[in-house]
N, C-alpha and C positions, 0 to 999 in steps of 0.2 A: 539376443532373444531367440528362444529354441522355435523354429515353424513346426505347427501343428496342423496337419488339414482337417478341415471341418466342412460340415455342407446345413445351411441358411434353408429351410422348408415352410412356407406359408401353407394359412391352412385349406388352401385353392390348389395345390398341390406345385404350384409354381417352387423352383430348386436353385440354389444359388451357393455357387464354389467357393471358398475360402479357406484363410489360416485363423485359427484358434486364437485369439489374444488373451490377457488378463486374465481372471480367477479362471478354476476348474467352476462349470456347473454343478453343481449338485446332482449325483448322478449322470453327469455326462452332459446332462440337456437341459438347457434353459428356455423359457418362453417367453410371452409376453405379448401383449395388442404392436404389430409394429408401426411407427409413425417414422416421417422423418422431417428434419430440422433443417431451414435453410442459411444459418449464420456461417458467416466468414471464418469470425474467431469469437470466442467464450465458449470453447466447448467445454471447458471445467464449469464453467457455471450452469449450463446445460445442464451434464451430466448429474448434477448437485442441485439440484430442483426440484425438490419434492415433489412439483405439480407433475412429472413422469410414474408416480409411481401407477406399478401395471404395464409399465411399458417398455417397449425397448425402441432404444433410439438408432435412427438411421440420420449419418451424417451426408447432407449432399454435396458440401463442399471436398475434393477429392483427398486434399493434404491435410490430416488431422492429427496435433503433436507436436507438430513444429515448433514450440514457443513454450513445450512444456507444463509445468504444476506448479500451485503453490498455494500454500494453506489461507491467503487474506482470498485469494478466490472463491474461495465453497460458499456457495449457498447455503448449505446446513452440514450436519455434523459429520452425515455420510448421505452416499445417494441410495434413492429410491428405488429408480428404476429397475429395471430387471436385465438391462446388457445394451451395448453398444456397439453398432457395425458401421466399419467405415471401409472407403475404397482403398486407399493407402493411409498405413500408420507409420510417421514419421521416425524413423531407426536414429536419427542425430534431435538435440532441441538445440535453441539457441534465442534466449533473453536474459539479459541481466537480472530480471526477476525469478527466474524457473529456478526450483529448489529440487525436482525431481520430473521422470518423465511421466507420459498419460499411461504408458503399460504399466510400470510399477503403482502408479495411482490403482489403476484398475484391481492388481492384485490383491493392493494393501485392503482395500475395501468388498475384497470380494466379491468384485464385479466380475461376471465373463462378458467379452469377445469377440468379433470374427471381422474379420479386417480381408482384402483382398478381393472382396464382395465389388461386383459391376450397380455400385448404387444408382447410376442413371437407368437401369432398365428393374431396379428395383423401386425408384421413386414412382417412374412411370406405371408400374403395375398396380401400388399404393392408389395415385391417383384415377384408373380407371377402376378401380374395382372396391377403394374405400381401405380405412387401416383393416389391416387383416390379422389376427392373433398368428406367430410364429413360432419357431421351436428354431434352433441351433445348438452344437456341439460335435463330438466325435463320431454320433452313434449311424446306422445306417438310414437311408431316406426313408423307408418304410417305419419306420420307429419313430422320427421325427416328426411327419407328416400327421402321425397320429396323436403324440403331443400337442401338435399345434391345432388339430381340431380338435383336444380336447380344452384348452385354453379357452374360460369364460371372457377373456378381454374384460373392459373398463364397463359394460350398461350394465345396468342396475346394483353396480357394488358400490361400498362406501369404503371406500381407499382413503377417506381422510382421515378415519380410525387411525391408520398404519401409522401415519406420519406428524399427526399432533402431538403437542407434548402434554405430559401427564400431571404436571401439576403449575401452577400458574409460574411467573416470574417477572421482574421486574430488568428495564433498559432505562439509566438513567439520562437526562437529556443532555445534550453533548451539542455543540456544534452554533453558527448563528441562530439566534431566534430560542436557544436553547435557554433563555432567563425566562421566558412568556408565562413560565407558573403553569402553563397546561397541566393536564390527567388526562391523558387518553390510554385507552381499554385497547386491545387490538387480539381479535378472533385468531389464533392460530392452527387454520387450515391447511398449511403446508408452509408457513410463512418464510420468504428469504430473508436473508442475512442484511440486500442490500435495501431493502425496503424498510427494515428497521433504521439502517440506518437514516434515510428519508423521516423517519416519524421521531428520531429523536430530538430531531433539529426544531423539532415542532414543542417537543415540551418531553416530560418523565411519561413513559411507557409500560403498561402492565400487559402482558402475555398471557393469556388465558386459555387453557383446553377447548378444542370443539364445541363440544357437550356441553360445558358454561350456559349454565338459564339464562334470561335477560335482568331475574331479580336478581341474582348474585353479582352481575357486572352493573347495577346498578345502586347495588350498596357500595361499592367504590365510591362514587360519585363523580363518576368522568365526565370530561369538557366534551368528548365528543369519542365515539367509536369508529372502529376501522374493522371492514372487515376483508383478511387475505386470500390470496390465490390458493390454491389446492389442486388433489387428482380427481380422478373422476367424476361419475356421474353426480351430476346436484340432485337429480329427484331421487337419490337415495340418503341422501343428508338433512331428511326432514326436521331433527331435530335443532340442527341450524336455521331452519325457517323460522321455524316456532319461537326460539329464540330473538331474532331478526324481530318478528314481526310485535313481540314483545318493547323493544328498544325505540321502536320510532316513533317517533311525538315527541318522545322524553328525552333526547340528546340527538345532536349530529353525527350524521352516518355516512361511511366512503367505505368502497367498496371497489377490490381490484379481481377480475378473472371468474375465480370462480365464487369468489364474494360478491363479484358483480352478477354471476346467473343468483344467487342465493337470493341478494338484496329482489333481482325483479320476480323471482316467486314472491318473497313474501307482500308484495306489492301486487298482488294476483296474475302474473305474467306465468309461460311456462317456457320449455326449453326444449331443443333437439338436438340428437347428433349430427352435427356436419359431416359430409364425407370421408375426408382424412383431415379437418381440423385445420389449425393455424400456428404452423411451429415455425417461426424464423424472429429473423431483425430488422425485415423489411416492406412493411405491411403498410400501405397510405391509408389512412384513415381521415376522414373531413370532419370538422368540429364544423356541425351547422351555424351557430350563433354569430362565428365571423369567416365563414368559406377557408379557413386555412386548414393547407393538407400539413399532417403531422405521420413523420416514419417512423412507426411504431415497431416496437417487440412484442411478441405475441407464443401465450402456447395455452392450446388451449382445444377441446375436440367437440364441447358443447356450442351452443348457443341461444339467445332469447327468441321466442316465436316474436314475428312483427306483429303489432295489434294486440298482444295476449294481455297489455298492462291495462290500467285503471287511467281513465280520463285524467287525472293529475299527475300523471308519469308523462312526460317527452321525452322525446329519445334525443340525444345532445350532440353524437357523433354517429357515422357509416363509414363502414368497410368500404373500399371505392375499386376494389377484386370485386368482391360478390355478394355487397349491399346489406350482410351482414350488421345487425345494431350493434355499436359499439361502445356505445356509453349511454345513461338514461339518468332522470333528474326526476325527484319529485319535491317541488319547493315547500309546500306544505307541513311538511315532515320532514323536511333538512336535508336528507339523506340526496346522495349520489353515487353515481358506479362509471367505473369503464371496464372494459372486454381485455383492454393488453393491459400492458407495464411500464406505466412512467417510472417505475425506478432505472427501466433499465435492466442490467446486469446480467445476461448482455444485452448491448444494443444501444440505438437513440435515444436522448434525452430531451426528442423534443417535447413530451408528455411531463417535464418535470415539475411545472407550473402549478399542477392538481394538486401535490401534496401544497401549494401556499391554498388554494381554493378551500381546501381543509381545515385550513387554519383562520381564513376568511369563515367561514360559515362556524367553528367552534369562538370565533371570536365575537362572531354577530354582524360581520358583515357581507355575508353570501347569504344565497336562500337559495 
């Protein structure tokens, strides 16, 4: 791998040294809101989560590469985001699965870059000062810096545009549980790969664009709806709410991330941005109904306001960092949400129980 030096510029004017990895930027310079991710390993699934796009990822963990690529990994078809910085990028892999390494991923995909990067004192700056829009590449710091303040970052844009797909399609059901005859609809706002997998288990699966009204997914006639994680900002995804708020009454509703901020708008709740947000695999969260802490996966920059919902919304889990709502129920109208990722991918599975909760309530037996 040929070393390139490059230099990492927040739009704070804070400067960070590094080598160049993966694609060329486009024009030298790439940007992006920068967040960073606290997982051990999956950083192919990371990187391959649409819910990044706008972003660039910073990895905390130092060794990233190690254990290489492979195509049952990806989250979706290519990534999102906008670039990847890590402290050291792995020059050897070593799994019996790895078909290629993460620089030639990067390239193939036309990802850039910059590795070498001192991410502990770039996490810390993250966390005192909030995600901050970046710029990296070749070009000089005065050029950079000014990239990166021109970078709108992720409020008020609709990034789930970018990364839905454009015409509906169907996942046949696969797996146990997979004879139950379901129909379920599932919103695709950035949706993964492995969370489909989760829903097919449950019955045959239709994939539907964003935009999707709630009369057109309801001339399907499905057992129950899903709606997925995504990027960005939800109060710029209105026509997802209007949607949503279309749909409840008339079939059961789950909701993961940023399906879960969508469902509690349309439930009269509103949202905020957290500081630098919740990107790892290692997040305690408490399911109030039976005090157990579950470690959760999480990515994610919004959040629900507490109290903003309708007297028949309870909140069903908390964040047990910083009391963040993380999951919310309204029995009345079927529907529920959580804030992370019981699929996983990466990460714990102790949240994997939901998708049966799912299945209870499109069967009749939850509320």
């Amino acid at each position: 791998m040929t070393v390139r030096d490059g230099l990492l510029v927040l739009a704070d004017g804070s400067t960070f040294e590094g080598e160049l990895i993966g694609a060329d930027p486009p024009g030298g310079v790439a940007t992006g809101e920068v967040v960073f991710n606290t997982v051990l390993s999956g950083y192919q699934e990371v990187v391959s989560d649409p819910s990044y796009a706008g972003q660039v990822v910073t990895f905390t963990y130092p060794h990233i590469g190690n254990y290489g690529v492979n195509a049952t990994d990806d989250e979706s078809r290519r990534p999102s985001c906008r670039g990847v910085i890590v402290r050291e990028l792995s020059r050897r892999r070593s799994n019996w699965r790895s078909t290629g390494d993460l620089d030639g991923y990067l390239r193939h995909h036309g990802l850039p870059g910059i590795a070498g990067v001192d991410t502990r004192r770039l996490t810390r700056r993250i966390r005192a000062a909030g995600a901050l829009p970046g710029a990296f590449g070749d070009a000089d710091e005065v050029t950079l810096e000014a990239a990166a303040v021109a970078e709108p970052g992720t409020d008020g844009r609709d990034l789930v545009a970018e990364v839905t797909c454009a015409e509906p399609y169907d996942v046949a059901a696969a797996g146990p549980g997979a004879g139950a005859g379901r129909r379920i609809v599932a919103y695709d706002f950035g949706i993964k790969r492995t969370i489909l997998r989760h829903l097919r288990r449950l019955g045959d699966v239709t994939v539907v664009p964003a935009s999707t009204p709630a009369a057109d997914v309801l001339t399907r006639s499905p057992d129950g709806v899903f709606l997925a994680n995504g990027p960005g900002d939800p109060a710029a995804v209105t026509y997802a709410v209007d949607a949503i708020r279309g749909l409840l009454g008339e079939v059961p509703v789950f909701g993961i991330c940023l399906g879960h901020q969508l469902l509690a708008t349309a439930l009269g709740g509103t949202t905020h941005k957290l500081p630098f947000g919740h990107h790892g695999g290692n997040h305690p969260v408490r399911r109030l109904a039976t005090g157990r802490v579950e470690i959760t996966s999480q990515n994610h920059n919004y959040a629900v306001v507490d109290g903003s919902m309708g007297p028949d919304v309870e909140v069903t889990h908390v964040n047990l960092n910083d009391g963040v709502i993380e999951g919310v129920r309204c029995r009345p109208l079927r529907a529920f949400s959580v804030q992370y990722h019981p699929e996983a991918g990466p990460g714990p599975h102790d949240a994997a129980y939901l998708f049966g909760e799912f299945a209870d309530l499109i069967d009749g037996g939850g509320g």
